[in-house]
FIPA-373950 format. One record per residue (C-alpha): x, z, y; residue in one letter. Coordinates in nm, 4 decimals. Layout:
<r X="X" Z="Z" Y="Y" rest="A"/>
...
! end
This chain:
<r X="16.5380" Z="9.5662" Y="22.3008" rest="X"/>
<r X="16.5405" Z="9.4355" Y="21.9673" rest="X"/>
<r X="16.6174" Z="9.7270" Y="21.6904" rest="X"/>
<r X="16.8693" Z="9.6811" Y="21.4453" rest="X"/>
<r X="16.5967" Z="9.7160" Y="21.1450" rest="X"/>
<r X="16.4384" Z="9.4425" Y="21.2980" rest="X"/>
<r X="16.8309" Z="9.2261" Y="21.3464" rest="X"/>
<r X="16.9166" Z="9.2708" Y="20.9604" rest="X"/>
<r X="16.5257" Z="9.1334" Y="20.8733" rest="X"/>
<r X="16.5967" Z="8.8649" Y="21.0803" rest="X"/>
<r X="16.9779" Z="8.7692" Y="20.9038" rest="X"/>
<r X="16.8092" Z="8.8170" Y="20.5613" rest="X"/>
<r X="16.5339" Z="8.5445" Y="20.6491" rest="X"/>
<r X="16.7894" Z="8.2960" Y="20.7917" rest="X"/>
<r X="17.0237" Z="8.3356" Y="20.4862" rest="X"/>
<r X="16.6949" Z="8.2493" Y="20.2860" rest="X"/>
<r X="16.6196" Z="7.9345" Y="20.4923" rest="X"/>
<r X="16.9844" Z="7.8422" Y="20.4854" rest="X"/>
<r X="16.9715" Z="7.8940" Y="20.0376" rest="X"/>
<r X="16.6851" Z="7.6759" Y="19.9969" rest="X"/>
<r X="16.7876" Z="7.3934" Y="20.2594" rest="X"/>
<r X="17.1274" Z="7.4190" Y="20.0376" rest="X"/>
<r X="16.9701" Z="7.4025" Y="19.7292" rest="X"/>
<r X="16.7849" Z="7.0874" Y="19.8321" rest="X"/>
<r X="17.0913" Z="6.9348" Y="20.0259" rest="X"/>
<r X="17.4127" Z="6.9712" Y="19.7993" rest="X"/>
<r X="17.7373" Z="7.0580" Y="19.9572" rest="X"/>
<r X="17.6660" Z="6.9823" Y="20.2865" rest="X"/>
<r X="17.6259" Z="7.3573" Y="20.4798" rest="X"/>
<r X="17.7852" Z="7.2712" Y="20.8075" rest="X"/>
<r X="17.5869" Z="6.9807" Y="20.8840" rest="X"/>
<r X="17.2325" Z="7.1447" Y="20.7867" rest="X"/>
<r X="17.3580" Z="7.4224" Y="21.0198" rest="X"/>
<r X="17.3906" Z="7.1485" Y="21.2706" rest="X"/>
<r X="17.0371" Z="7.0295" Y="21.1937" rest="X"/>
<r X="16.8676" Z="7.3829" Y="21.1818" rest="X"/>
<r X="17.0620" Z="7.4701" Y="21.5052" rest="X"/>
<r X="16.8882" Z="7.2235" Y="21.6930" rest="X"/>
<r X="16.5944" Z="7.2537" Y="21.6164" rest="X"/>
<r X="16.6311" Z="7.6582" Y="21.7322" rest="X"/>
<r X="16.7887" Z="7.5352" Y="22.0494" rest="X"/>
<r X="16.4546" Z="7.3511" Y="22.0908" rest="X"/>
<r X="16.5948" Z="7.0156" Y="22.0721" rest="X"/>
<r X="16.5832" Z="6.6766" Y="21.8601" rest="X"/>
<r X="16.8412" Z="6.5530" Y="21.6151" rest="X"/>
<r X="16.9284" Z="6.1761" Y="21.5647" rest="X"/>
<r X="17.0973" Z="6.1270" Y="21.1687" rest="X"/>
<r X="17.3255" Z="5.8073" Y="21.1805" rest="X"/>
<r X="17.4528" Z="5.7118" Y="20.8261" rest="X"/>
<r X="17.4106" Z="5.4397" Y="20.5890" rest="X"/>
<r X="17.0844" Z="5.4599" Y="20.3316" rest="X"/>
<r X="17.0579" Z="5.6313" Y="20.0896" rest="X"/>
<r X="17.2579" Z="5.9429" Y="20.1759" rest="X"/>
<r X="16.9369" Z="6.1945" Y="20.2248" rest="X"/>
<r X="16.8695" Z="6.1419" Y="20.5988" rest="X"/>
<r X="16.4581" Z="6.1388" Y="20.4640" rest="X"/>
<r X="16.5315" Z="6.4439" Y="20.2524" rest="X"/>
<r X="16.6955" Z="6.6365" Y="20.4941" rest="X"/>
<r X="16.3803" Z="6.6111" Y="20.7287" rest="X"/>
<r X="16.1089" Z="6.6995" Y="20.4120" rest="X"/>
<r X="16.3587" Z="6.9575" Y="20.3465" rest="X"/>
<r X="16.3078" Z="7.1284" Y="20.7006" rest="X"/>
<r X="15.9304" Z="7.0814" Y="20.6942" rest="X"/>
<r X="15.9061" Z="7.2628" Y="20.3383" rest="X"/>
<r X="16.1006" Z="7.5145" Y="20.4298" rest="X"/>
<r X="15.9960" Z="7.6490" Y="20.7302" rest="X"/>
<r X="15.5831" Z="7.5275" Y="20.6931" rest="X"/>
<r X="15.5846" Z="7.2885" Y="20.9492" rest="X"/>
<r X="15.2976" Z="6.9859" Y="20.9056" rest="X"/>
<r X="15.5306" Z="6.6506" Y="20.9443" rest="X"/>
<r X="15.4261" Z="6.2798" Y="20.9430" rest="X"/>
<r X="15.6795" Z="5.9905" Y="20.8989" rest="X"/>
<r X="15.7358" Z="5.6489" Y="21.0954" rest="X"/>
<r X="15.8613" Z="5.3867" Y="20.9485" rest="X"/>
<r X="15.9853" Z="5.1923" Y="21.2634" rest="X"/>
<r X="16.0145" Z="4.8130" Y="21.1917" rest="X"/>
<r X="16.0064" Z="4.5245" Y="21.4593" rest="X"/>
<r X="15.6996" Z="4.4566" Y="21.4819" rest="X"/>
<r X="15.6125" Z="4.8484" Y="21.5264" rest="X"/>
<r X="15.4134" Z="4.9086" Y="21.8650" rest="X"/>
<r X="15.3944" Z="5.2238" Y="22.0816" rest="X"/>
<r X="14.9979" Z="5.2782" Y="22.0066" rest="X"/>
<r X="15.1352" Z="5.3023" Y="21.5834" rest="X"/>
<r X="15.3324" Z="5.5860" Y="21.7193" rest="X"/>
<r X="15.1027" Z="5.7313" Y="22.0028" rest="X"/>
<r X="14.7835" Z="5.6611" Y="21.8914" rest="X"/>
<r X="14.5119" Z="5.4597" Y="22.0470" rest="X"/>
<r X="14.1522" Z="5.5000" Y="22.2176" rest="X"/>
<r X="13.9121" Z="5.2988" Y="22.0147" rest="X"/>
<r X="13.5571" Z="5.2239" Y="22.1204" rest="X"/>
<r X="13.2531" Z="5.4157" Y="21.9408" rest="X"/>
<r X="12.9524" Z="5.2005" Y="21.9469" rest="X"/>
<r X="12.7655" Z="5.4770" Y="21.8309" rest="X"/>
<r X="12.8226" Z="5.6633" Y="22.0766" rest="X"/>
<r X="12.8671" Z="5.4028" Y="22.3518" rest="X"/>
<r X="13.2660" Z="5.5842" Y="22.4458" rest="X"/>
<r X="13.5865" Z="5.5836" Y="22.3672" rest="X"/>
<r X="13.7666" Z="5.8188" Y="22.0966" rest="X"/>
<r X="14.0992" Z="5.9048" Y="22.0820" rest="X"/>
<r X="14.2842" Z="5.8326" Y="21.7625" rest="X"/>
<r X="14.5947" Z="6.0176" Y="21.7305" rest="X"/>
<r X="14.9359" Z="5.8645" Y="21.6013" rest="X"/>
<r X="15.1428" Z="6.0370" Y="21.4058" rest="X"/>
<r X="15.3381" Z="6.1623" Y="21.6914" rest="X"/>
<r X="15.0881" Z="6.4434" Y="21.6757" rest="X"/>
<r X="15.2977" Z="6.6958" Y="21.4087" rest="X"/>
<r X="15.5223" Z="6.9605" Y="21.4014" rest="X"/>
<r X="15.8006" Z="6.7847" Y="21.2919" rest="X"/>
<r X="15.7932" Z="6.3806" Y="21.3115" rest="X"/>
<r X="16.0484" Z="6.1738" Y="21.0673" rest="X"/>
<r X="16.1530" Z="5.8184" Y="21.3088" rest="X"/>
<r X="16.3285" Z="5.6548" Y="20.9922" rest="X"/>
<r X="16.5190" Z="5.3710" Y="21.1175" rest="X"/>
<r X="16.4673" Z="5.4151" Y="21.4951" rest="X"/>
<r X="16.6512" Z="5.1005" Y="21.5580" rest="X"/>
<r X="16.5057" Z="4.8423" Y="21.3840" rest="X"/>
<r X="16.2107" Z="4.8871" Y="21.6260" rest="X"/>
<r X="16.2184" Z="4.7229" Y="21.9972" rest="X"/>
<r X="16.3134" Z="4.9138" Y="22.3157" rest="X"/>
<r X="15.9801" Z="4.9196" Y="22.3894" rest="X"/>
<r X="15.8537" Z="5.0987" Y="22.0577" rest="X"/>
<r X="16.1612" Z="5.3533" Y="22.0945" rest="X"/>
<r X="16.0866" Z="5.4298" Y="22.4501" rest="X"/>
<r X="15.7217" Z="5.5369" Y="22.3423" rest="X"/>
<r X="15.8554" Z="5.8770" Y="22.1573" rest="X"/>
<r X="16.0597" Z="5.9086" Y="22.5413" rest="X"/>
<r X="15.7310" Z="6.1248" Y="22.6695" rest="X"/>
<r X="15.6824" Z="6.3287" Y="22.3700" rest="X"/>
<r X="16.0184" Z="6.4631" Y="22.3094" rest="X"/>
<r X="16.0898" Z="6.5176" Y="22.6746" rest="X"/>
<r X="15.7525" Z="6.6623" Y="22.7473" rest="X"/>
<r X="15.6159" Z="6.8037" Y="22.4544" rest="X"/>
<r X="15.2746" Z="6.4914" Y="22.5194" rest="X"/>
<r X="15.1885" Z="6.1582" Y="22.5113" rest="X"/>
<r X="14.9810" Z="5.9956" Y="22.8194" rest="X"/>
<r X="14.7319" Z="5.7647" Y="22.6701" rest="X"/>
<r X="14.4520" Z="5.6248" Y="22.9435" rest="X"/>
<r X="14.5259" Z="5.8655" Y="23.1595" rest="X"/>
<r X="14.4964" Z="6.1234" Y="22.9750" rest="X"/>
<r X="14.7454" Z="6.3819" Y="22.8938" rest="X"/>
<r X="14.7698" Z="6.5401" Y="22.4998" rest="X"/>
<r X="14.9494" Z="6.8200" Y="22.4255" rest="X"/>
<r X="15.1832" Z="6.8145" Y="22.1054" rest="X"/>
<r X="15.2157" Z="7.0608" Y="21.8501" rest="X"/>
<r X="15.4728" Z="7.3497" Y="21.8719" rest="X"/>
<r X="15.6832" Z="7.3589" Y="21.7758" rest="X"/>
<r X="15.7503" Z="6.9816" Y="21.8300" rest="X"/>
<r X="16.0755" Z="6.8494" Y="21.6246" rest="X"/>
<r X="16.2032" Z="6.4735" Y="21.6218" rest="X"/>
<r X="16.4103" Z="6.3742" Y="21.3341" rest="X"/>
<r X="16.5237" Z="6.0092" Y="21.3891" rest="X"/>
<r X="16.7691" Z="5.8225" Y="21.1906" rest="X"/>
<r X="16.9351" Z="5.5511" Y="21.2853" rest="X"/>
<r X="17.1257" Z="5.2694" Y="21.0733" rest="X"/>
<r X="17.4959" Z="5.2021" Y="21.2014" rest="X"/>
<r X="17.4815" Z="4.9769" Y="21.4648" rest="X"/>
<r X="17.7197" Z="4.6978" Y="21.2681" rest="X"/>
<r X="17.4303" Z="4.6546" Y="21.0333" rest="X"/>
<r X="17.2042" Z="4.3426" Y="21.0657" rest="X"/>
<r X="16.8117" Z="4.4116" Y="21.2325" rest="X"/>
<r X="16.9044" Z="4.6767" Y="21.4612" rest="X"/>
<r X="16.8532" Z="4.7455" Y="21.8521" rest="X"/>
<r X="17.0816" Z="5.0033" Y="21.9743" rest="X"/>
<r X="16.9102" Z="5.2899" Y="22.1758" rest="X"/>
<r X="16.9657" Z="5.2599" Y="22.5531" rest="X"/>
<r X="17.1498" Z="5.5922" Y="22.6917" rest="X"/>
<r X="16.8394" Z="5.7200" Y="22.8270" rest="X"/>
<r X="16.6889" Z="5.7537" Y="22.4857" rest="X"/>
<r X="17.0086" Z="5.8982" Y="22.3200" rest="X"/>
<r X="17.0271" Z="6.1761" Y="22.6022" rest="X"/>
<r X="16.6863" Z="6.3187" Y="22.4800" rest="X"/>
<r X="16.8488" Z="6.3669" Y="22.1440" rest="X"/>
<r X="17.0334" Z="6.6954" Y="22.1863" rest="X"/>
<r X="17.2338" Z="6.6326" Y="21.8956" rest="X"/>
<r X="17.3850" Z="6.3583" Y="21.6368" rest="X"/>
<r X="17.5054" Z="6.3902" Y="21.3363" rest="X"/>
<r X="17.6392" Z="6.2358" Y="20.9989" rest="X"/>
<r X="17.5296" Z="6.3845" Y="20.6326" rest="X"/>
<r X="17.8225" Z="6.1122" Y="20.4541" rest="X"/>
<r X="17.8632" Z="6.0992" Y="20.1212" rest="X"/>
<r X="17.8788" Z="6.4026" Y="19.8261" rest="X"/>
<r X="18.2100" Z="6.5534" Y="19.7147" rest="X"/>
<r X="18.2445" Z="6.4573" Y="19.3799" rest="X"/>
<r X="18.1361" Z="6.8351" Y="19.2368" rest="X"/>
<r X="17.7947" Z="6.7703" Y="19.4791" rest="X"/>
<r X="17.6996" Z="6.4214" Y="19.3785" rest="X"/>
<r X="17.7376" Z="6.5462" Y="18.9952" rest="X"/>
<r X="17.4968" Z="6.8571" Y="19.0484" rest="X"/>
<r X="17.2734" Z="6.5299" Y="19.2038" rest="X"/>
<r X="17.3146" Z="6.3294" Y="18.9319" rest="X"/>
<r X="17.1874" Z="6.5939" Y="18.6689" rest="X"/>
<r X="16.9833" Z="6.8030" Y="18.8911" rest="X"/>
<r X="16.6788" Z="6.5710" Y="18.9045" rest="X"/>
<r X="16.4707" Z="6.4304" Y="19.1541" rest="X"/>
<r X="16.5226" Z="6.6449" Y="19.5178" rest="X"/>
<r X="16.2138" Z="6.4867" Y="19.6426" rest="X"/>
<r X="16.0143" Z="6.6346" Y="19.3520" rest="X"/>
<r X="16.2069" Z="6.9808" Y="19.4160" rest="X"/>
<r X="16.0806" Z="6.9719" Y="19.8003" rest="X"/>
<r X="15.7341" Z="6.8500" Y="19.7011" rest="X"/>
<r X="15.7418" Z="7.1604" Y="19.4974" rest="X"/>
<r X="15.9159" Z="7.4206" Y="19.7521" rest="X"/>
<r X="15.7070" Z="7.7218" Y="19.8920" rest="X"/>
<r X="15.8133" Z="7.7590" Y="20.2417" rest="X"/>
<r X="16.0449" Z="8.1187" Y="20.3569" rest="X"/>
<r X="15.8804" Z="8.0995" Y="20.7158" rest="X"/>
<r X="15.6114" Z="7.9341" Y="20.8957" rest="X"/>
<r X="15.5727" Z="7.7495" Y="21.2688" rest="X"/>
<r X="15.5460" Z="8.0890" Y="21.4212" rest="X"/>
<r X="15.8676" Z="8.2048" Y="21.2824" rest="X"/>
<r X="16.0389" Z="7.9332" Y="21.4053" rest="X"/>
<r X="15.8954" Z="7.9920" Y="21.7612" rest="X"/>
<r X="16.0463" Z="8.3214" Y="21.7387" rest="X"/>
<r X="16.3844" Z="8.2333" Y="21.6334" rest="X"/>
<r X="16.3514" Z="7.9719" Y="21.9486" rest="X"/>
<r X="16.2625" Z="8.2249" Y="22.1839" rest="X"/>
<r X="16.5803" Z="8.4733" Y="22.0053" rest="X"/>
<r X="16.8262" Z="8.1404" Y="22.0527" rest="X"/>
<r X="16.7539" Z="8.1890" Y="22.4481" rest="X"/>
<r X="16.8713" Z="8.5151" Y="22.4215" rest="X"/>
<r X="17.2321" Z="8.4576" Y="22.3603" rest="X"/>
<r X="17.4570" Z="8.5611" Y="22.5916" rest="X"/>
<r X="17.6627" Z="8.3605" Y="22.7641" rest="X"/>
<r X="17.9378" Z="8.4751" Y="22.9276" rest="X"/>
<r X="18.1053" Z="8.3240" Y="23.2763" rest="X"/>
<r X="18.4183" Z="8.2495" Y="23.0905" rest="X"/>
<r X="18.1833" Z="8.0529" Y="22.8355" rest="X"/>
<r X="18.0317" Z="7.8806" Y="23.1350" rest="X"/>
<r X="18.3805" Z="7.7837" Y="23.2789" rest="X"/>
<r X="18.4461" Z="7.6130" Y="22.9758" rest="X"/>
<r X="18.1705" Z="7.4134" Y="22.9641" rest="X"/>
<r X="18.2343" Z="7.2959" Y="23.2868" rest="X"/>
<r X="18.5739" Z="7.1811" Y="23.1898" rest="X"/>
<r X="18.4522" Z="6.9628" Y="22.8950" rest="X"/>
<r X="18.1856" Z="6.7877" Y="23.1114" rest="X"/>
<r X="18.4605" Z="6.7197" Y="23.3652" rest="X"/>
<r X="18.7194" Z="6.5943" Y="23.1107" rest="X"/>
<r X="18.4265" Z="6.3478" Y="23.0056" rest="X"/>
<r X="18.3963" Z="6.2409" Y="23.3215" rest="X"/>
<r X="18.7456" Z="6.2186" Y="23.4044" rest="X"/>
<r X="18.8080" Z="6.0033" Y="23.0468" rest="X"/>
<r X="18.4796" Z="5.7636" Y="23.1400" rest="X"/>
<r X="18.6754" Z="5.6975" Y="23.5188" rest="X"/>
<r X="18.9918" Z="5.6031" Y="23.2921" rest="X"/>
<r X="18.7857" Z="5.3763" Y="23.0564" rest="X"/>
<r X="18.8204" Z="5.5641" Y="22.7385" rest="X"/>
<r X="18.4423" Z="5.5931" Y="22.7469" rest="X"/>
<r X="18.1643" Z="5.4563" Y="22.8688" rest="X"/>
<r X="17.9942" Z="5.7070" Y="23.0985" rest="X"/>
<r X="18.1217" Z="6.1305" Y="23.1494" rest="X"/>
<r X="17.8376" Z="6.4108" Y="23.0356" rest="X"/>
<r X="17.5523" Z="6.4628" Y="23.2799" rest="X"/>
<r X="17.4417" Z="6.8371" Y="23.3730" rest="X"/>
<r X="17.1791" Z="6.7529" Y="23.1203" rest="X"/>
<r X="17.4168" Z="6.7254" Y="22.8592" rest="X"/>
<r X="17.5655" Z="7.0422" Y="22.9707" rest="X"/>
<r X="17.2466" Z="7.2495" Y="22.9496" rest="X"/>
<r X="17.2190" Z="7.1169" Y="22.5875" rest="X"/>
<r X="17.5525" Z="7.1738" Y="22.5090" rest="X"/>
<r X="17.4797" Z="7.5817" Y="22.5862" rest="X"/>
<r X="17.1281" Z="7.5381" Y="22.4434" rest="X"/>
<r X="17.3328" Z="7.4286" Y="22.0808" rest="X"/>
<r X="17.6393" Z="7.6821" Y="22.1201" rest="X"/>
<r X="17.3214" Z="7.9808" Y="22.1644" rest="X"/>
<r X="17.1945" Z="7.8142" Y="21.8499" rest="X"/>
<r X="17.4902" Z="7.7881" Y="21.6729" rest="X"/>
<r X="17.6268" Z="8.1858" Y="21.7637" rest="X"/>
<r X="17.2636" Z="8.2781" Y="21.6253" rest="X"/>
<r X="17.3317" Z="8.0892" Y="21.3234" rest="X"/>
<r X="17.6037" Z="8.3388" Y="21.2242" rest="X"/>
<r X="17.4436" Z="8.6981" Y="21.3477" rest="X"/>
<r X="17.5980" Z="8.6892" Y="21.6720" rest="X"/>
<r X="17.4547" Z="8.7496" Y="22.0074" rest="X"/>
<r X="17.7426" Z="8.6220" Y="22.2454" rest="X"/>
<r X="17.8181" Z="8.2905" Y="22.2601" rest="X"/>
<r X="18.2359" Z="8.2293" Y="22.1848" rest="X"/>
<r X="18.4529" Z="7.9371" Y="22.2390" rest="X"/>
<r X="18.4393" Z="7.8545" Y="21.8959" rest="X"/>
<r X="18.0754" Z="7.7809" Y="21.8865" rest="X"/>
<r X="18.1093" Z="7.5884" Y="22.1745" rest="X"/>
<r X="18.4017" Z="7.3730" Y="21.9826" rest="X"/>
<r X="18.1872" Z="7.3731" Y="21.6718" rest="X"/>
<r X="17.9221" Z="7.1584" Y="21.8275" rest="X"/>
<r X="18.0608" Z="6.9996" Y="22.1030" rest="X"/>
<r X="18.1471" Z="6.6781" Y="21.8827" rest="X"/>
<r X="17.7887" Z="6.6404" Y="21.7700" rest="X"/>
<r X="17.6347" Z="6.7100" Y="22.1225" rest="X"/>
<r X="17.9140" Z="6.4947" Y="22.2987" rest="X"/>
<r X="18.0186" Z="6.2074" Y="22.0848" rest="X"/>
<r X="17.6518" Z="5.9770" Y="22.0855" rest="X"/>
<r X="17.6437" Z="6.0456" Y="22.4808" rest="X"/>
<r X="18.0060" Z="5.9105" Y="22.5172" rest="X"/>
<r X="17.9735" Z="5.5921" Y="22.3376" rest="X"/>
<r X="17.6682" Z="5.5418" Y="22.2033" rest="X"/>
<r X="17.7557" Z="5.5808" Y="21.8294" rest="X"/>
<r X="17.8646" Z="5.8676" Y="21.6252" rest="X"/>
<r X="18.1046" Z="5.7319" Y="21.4686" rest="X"/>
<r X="18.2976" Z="5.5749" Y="21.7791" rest="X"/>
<r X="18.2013" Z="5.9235" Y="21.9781" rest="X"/>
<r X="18.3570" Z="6.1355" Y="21.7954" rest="X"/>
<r X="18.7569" Z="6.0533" Y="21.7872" rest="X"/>
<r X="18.6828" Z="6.1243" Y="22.1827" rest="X"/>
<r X="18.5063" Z="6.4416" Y="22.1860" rest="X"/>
<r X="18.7697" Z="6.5994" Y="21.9358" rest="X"/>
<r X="19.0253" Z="6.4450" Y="22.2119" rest="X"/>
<r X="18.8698" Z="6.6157" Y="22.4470" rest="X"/>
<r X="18.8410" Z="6.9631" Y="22.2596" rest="X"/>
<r X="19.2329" Z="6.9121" Y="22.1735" rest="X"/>
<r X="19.3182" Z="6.8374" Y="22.5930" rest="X"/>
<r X="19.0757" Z="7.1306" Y="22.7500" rest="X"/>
<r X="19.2270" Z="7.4539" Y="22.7177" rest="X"/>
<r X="19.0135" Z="7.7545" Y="22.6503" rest="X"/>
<r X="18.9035" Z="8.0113" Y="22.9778" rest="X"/>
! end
């Protein structure tokens, strides 16, 4: 049993986390929430948005503030899994081969523009978010923990892009959209100076061991039957829409278990230890809408049709 000493510590350090991600990310709360929830629910988030709208800084942003080592991947077409992986390499010296390792091998990995590479470069992070290691040779390598993927992805009607296959956008627990400032944000922006210099300079409010202790405290959540019952009636409404055409394919159990994993996240978020129907309706678009269609943007107008047609246990 945790004490209630040890609760209120653990409030105070979120609310710093949450202060210095919003002081590097203006005026956009809710979806660093999103971001900082999935990462708790052990999970990987795909950004979709146009450049230029701080999908890079919101993933140096994370790493600063909660100490986590992170590399970054520029994928491009002619990217190839061993860029990502890494590669054995022979050692004439030594007359054997040596492992290399990609950058893959971080605590929190930045794919910027994950579709401008090839199916065959995205499927090579497939492994290592699922797993937690690549397979190289035969051999297995463990990743770091914790091990976060932060991929962004251009919108689709933009030219040079593959879009992911459903398999790969099912490993991504959630999706989301930063969008442009307000007008108040984008002024303290344009006068505030260089965020990149302000997260270069940023001491971090926990390290990785913190965050594997918030992970294991996101399991904790209750969830109630009722809560359960719900959930089941989403995926079924998803499935029911995808037999009527509106979409292309209905949520899998998998997408079920991640849609609980995100609501546990999400009712941690704001000092609760009970999962409600709200926090199931907070996230639902952002878990739902990239499975449904394949795109954010097109997800979304059905997920919030399905949150207005499923009544609530």
């Amino acid at each position: 049993m945790i004490s209630s000493e040890k609760h209120q510590n653990d409030d105070q350090q979120l609310s710093e986390v949450m202060a210095q991600l919003e002081s590097f990310i203006v005026g956009k709360t809710h979806e660093l929430k999103l971001a900082l929830a999935t990462l708790l629910a052990g999970g990987h988030l795909l950004v979709e948005d146009l450049p230029g709208v701080g999908k890079t800084t919101l993933a140096r942003s994370l790493a600063a503030t909660l100490g986590l080592n992170w590399n970054r991947v520029q994928f491009t077409s002619d990217l190839l899994p061993a860029d990502i992986t890494g590669i054995s390499i022979f050692d004439v010296s030594s007359q054997e081969f040596r492992f290399h390792h990609g950058p893959v091998f971080t605590s929190l990995l930045l794919a910027d523009e994950i579709n401008r590479a090839p199916p065959k470069t995205q499927s090579a992070l497939l492994e290592a978010m699922e797993e937690s290691q690549v397979t190289i040779d035969g051999q297995t390598h463990q990743l770091a923990k914790p091990f976060f993927v932060v991929a962004t992805q251009n919108p689709l009607e933009q030219l040079g892009v593959y879009p992911l296959p459903e398999s790969q956008l099912d490993r991504f627990l959630s999706c989301i959209e930063i969008g442009y400032p307000s007008s108040e944000a984008e002024r303290v922006l344009l006068t505030g100076g260089d965020r990149r210099q302000l997260v270069d300079e940023a001491t971090p409010v926990i390290n990785p061991e913190d965050v594997l202790y918030w992970q294991s405290r996101t399991h904790q959540i209750f969830t109630a039957p009722p809560i359960l019952d719900y959930t089941q009636n989403l995926l079924q409404a998803t499935r029911e829409m995808a037999g009527n055409g509106a979409c292309s394919t209905g949520l899998s159990p998998r997408a079920g278990l991640s849609l609980l994993a995100m609501s546990r996240a999400w009712a941690l978020l704001h000092q609760r230890d009970m999962v409600l129907p709200e926090d199931l309706q907070a996230v639902f678009p952002c878990v739902a809408a990239h499975r449904l269609s394949g795109s954010l943007k097109r997800g979304t107008p059905i997920a919030m049709e399905i949150l207005d047609a499923v009544d609530i246990v």
